[in-house]
C-alpha positions as CSV (number, residue, x, y, z in Angstrom):
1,X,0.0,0.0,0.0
2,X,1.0,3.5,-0.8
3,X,1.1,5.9,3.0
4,X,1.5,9.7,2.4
5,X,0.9,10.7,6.0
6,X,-1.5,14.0,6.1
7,X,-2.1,16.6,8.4
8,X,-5.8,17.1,9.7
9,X,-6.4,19.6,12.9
10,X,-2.8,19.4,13.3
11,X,-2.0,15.4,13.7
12,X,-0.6,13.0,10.8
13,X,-3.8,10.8,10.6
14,X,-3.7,8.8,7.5
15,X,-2.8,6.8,4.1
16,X,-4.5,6.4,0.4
17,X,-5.8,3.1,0.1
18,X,-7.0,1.0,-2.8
19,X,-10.6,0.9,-3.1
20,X,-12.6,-0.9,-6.3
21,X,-11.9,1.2,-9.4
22,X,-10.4,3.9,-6.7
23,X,-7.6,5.3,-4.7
24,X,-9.4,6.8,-1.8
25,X,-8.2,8.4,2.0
26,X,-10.4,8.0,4.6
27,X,-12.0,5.1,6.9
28,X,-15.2,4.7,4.9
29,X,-14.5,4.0,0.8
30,X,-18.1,5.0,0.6
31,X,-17.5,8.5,2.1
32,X,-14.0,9.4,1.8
33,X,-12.2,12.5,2.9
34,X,-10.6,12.4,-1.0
35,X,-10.4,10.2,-3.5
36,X,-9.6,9.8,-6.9
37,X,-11.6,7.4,-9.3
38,X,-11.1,5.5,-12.2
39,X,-12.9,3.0,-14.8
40,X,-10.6,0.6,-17.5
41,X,-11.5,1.2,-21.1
42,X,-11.9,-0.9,-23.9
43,X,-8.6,-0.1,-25.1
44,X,-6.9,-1.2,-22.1
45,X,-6.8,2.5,-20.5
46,X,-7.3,3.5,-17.0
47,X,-10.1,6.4,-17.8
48,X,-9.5,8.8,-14.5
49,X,-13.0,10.5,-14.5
50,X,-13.1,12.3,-11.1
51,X,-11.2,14.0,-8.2
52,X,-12.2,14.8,-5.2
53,X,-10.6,16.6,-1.5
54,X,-12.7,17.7,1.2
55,X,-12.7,20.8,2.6
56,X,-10.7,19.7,5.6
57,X,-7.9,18.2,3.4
58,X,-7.5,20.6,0.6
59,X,-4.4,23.1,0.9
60,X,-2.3,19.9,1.5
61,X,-1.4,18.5,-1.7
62,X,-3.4,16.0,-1.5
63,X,-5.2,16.0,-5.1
64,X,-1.4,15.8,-6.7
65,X,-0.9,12.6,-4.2
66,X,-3.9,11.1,-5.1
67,X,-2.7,11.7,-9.3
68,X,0.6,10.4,-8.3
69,X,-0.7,7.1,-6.6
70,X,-2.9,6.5,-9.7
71,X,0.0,7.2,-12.2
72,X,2.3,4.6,-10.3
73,X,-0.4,2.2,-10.3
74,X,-0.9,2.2,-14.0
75,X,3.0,2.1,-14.3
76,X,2.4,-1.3,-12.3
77,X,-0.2,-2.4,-14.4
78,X,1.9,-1.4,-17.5
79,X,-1.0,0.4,-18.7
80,X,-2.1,4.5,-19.9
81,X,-4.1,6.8,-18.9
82,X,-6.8,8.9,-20.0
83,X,-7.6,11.3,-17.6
84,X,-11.0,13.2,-18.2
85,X,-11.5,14.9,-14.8
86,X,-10.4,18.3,-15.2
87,X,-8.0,18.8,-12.3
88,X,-5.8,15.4,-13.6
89,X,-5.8,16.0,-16.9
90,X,-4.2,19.4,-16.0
91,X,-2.0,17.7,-13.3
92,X,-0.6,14.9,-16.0
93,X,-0.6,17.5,-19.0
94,X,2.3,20.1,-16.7
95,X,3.9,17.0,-14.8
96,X,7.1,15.5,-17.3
97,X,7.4,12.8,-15.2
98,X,3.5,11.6,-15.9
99,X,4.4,11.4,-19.7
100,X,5.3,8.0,-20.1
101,X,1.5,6.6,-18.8
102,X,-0.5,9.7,-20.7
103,X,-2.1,8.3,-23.7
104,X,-2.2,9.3,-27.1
């Protein structure tokens, strides 16, 4: 499992976990505190359609984590991605090192 230990009211509380067809933070995968979610497309392609930080996360990186777990994931799965959610398309688009898993 991937930990990037985050700050909330001042403690380090907590990891990103895998969820189904997610990388979420949080106890609940239902109701997560951030979360960034994905479907596999007929050509093989992770698809990342959504991103998401609460309020009491956001200011702490935390959307860029959440890119960076799905981009290593796909690297382990040898597959691309397609990212349609607005904030990681931007995120992959600006980021050389998330080149090599962007797809055409």
């Amino acid at each position: 499992m991937f930990s990037y230990t985050i700050l909330k009211g001042g403690k380090a509380v907590t990891s990103i976990k895998k969820g189904e067809n997610k990388f979420f933070v949080g106890e609940d995968e239902q109701n997560p505190a951030a979360e960034i979610t994905f479907e596999l497309s007929e050509e093989d392609h992770l698809v990342v359609d959504h991103t998401f930080v609460s309020d009491e996360l956001r200011g702490q990186g935390m959307a860029g984590k959440l890119v960076e777990r799905v981009v290593n994931h796909a690297r382990d799965e040898r597959k691309k991605i397609v990212p349609v959610c607005s904030y990681a398309k931007e995120k992959m688009e600006k980021t050389s090192e998330y080149q090599d898993v962007l797809a055409d």
